[in-house]
C-alpha positions as CSV (number, residue, x, y, z in Angstrom):
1,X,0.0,0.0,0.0
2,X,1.2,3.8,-1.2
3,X,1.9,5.9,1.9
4,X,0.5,9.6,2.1
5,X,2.7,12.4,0.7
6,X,5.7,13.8,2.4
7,X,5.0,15.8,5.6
8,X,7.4,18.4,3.8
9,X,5.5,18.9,0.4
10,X,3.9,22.1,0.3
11,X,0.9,23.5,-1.3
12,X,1.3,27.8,-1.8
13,X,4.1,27.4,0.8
14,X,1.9,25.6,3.0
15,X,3.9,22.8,4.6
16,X,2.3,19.4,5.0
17,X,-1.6,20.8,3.2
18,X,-0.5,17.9,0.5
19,X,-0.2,15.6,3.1
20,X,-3.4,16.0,4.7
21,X,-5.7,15.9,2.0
22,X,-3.9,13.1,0.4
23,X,-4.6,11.2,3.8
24,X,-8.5,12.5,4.0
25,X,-9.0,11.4,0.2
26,X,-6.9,7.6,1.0
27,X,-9.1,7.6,3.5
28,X,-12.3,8.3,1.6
29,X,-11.4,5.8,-0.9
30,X,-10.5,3.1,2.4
31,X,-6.7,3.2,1.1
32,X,-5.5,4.6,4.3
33,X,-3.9,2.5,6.7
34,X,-6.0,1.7,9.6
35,X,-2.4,3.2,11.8
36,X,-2.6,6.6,10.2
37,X,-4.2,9.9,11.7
38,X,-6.1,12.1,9.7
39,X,-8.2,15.1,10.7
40,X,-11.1,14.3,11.9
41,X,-9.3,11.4,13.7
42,X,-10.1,10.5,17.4
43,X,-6.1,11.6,17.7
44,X,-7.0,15.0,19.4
45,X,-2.9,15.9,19.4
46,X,-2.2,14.7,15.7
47,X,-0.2,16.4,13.7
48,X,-3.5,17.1,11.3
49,X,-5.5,18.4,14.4
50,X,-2.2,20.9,15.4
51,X,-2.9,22.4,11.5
52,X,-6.4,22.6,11.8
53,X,-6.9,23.8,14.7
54,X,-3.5,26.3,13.9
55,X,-5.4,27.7,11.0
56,X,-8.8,27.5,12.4
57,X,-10.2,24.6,10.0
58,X,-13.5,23.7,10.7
59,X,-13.0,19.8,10.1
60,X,-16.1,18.8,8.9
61,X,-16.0,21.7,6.3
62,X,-12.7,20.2,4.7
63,X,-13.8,16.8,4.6
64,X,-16.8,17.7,2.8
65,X,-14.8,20.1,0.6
66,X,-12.2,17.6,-0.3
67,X,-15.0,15.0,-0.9
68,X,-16.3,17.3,-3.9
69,X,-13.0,17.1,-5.4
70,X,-10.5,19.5,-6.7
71,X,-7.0,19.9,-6.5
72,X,-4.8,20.6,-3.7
73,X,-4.8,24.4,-5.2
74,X,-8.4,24.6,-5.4
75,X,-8.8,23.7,-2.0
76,X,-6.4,25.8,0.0
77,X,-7.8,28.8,-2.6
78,X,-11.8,27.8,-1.0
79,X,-9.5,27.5,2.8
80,X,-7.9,30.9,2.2
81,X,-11.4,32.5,1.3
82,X,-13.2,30.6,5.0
83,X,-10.1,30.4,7.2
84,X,-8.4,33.3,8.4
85,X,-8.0,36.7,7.5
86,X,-4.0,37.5,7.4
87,X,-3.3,34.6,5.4
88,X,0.5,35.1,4.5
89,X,0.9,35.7,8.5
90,X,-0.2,32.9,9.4
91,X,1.7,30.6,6.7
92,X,4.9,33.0,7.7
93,X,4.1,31.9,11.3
94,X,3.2,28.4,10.2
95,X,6.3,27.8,8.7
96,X,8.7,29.1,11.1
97,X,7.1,27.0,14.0
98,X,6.2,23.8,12.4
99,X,9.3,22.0,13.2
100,X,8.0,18.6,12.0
101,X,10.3,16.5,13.7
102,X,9.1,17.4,16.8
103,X,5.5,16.5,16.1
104,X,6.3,13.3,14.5
């Protein structure tokens, strides 16, 4: 079985975005190992719930967005529009605190 994307790949400078859709839509399509968090996950201090809740993602809205379909672009475009409001703060901040070795 494929594993997710890269926690480092990066949508718009977005570190690990890729990797969380890619796990929601493996998930969708029951490729996801049963092992793996994903937001939405019982996991309260996954990696996934530290973005969303970071960015102030209303889970249930990106499931159901990413379950329409679109590309990683689209979707962090529609995020962008629902999310926060200085959005090249928050990726600035983002990026220069999400060490991802010490979350993983």
């Amino acid at each position: 079985m494929k594993t997710p994307r890269s926690d480092y790949d990066a949508t718009q400078d977005v570190v690990f975005f890729p990797r969380m859709l890619d796990k929601l839509r493996r998930k969708e399509q029951g490729l996801l190992p049963p092992d793996y968090n994903y937001a939405g996950c019982p996991v309260h201090d996954c990696f996934d719930g530290h973005f969303c809740r970071f960015f102030g993602i209303d889970v249930p809205q990106l499931v159901a967005r990413v379950q329409e379909g679109g590309s990683d672009d689209d979707i962090l475009d529609w995020g962008v529009r629902n999310w926060v409001r200085n959005w090249g703060q928050w990726v600035r901040n983002w990026g220069q605190c999400a060490n991802l070795d010490s979350f993983l």
